[in-house]
C-alpha positions, -999 to +999 in steps of 0.1 A: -278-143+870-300-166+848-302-157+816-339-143+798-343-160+769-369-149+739-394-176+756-392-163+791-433-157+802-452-127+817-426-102+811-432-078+840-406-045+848-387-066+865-383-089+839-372-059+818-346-052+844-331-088+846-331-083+807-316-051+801-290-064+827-283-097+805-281-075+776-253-055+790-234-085+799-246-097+757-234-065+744-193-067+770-190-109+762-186-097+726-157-076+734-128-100+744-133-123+710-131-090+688-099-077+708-083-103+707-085-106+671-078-073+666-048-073+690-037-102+667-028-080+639+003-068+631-011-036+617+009-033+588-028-034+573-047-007+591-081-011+570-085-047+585-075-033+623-098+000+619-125-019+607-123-044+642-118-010+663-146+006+651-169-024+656-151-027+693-161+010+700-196+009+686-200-024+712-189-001+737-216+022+732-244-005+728-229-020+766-233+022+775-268+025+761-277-009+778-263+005+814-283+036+807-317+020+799-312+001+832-305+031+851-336+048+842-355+022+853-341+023+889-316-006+887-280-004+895-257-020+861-233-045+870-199-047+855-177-056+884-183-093+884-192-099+848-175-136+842-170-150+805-159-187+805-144-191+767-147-209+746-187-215+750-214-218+732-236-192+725-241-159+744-259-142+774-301-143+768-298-174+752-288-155+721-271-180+696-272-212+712-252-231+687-225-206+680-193-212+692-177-182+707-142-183+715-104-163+721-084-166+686-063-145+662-081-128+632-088-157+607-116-169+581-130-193+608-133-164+634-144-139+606-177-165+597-186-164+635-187-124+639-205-124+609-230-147+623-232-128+655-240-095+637-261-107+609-291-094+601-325-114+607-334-113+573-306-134+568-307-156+597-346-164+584-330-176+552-312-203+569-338-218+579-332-221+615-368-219+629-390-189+641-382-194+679-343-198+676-329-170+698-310-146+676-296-109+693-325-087+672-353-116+688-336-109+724-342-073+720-373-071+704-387-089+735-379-065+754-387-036+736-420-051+733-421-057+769-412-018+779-442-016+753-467-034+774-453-025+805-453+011+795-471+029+827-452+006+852-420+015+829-428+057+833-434+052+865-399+035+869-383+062+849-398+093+869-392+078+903-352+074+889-329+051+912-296+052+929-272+043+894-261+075+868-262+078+833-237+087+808-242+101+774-224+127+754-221+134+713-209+101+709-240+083+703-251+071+737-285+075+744-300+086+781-336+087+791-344+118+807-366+114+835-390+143+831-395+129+788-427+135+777-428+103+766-398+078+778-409+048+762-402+061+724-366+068+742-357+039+753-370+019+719-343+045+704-319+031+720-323-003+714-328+003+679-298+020+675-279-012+687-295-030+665-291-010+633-254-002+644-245-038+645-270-058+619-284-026+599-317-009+590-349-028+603-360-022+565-335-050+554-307-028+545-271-039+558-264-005+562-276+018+599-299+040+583-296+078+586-298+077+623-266+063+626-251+083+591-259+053+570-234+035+584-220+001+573-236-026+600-210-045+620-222-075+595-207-058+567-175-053+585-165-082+592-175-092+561-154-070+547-122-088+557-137-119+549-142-111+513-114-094+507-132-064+493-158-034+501-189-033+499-203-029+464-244-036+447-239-059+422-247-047+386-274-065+379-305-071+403-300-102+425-309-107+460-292-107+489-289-143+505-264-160+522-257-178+491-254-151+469-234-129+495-200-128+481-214-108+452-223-080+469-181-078+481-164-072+452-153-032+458-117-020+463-097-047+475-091-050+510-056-069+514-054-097+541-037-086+571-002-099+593-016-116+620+002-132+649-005-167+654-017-173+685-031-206+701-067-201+705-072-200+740-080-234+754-108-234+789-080-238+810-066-206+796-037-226+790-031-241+820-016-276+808+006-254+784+021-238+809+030-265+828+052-280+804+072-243+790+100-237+805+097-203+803+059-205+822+068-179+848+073-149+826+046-156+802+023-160+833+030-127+845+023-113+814-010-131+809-018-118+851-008-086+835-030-086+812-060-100+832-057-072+856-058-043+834-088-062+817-106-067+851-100-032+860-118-013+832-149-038+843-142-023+880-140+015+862-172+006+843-189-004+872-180+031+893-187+049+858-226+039+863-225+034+905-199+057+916-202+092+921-223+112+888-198+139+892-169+116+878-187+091+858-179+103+827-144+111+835-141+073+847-159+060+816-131+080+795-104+062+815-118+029+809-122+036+772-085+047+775-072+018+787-083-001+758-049+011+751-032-004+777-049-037+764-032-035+733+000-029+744-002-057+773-012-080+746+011-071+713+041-053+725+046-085+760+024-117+757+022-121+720+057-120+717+058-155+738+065-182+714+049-217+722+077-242+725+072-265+692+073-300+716+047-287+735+028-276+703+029-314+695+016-324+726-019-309+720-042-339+708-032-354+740-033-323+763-066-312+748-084-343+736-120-327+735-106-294+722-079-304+696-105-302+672-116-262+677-075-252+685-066-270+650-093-247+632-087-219+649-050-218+649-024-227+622-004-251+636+021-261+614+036-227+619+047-210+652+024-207+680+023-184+707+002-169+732-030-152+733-050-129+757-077-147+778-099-125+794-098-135+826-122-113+853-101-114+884-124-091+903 
């Protein structure tokens, strides 16, 4: 599907469609490069880990709100097929164009990208980076507006209904109800609880706002870890830039965690590596391992929203569940696969146009090993 950028013209309801779908596959491709940082950590620090979970879990949501403002307007989400090619640059909508997104263990270089990815606008306006660059709050602001302009088409859509359920419960996910007085003001709910959740209040605050508890955004985190401390105003008056943010972390210290040091995952999803470790044919059926669980919570998704309503929140429950699975595919087997150190060497050559992000994003002048990749085998 090609993705709607903030510049896309005459946004019609079917534009609104072909963007709430890119905005369900936005709100999944952030998934893989927070689990795999998160299933990078030893746990021995559990602030650090529950602060990535929670962040994982609230994407969730956003991905269930997205499917369920799709569904109301008579289109069928797509998970099944979903395909995310890291490392690349920026994500779906056009969203980010210069940010490099890739598989790595939990480390200050991966920390300064998530906090890119969820920071708030009036932020990203103090760096300077022009009114029409494509940030995640532009994306979904055009549509919001859109459903705005489009509104009779857009009730029309949501009382005729469509083939696809919806799934909400007490958990936060939001469903349009087609019989709403008024459905518009529903589904801007939702996509300004994604937006709050992840960058904070529309007001400028880095916290949710009391729809979402007053929540710490995303942004603040990751941030978080990065700092190396809570969140905490700073005593006297100053405001918050991105030059001045490290004095607004300075709360109880939160202590650097263990992390296993994996090799961030290359585009052949290590393909050349494998070819030269001798032990290439267990570590590949851990990585298949892996890939296959991953691929089938995309095919549970999928049924969650297509299959039948009766069991779609039963399926959705199964998918979250397996998570688990994930976690153990990934620390307990294919983390403890330990990169041969010759073959470690061998990188500038293997990876010429690459070296350059696996040196950053990996330590290498300690022991490598593997890493999840993500791969959709659907």
């Amino acid at each position: 599907m090609t993705p709607q950028t903030t510049t896309d013209p005459k946004p019609d309801l079917n534009w609104i469609k072909r963007a709430l779908q890119t905005a369900l596959e936005l709100e999944t491709s952030t998934l893989p490069p927070y689990l795999a940082a998160m299933f990078s950590l030893e746990v021995q620090n559990y602030t650090a880990y529950n602060a990535i979970r929670s962040v994982a879990m609230e994407e969730m949501v956003h991905m269930a709100i997205a499917a369920n403002l799709l569904a109301a307007l008579g289109a069928s989400p797509q998970f099944k097929k979903m395909n995310f090619a890291f490392p690349v640059k920026g994500l779906p909508g056009g969203v980010e164009p210069d940010l490099e997104v890739g598989l790595a263990s939990l480390s200050k270089p991966q920390l300064r990208n998530f906090m890119r990815l969820e920071m708030p606008e009036f932020l990203l306006n103090k760096l300077d980076r022009g009114e029409t660059y494509a940030t995640i709050s532009a994306f979904y602001q055009r549509i919001g507006k859109a459903i705005t302009d489009n509104a009779a088409a857009v009730k029309a859509a949501v009382r005729a209904g469509g083939p696809a359920n919806q799934v909400a419960d007490n958990i936060g996910i939001t469903a349009i109800q087609e019989d709403a007085a008024d459905p518009i003001s529903q589904l801007l709910a939702g996509i300004n609880e994604i937006l709050e959740q992840g960058e904070g209040a529309s007001c400028g605050s880095l916290f949710a706002g009391t729809g979402s508890e007053d929540e710490s955004s995303h942004y603040v985190r990751f941030a978080e870890i990065y700092y190396g401390a809570g969140y905490r105003d700073p005593v006297a008056k100053v405001e918050l830039t991105p030059e001045t943010e490290s004095q607004f972390f300075t709360g109880r210290p939160i202590p650097w965690p263990v992390v296993n040091n994996t090799l961030a995952v290359p585009a052949d999803g290590y393909a050349k590596v494998l070819a030269l470790d001798p032990a290439a044919a267990a570590v590949t059926k851990d990585l298949t391992a892996f890939d296959g669980a991953f691929s089938s919570i995309l095919a549970a998704l999928d049924q969650t929203w297509n299959g039948p309503a009766a069991a779609s929140w039963k399926t959705l429950g199964g998918a979250v569940h397996s998570m688990v699975d994930l976690r153990v595919l990934s620390c307990f087997n294919l983390l403890r696969h330990e990169i041969p150190a010759n073959v470690v060497a061998q990188l500038p050559k293997l990876y010429p146009g690459e070296f350059d992000r696996l040196r950053n994003y990996t330590n290498l002048e300690k022991p490598v090993v593997y890493g999840p990749r993500f791969f959709n085998t659907n």
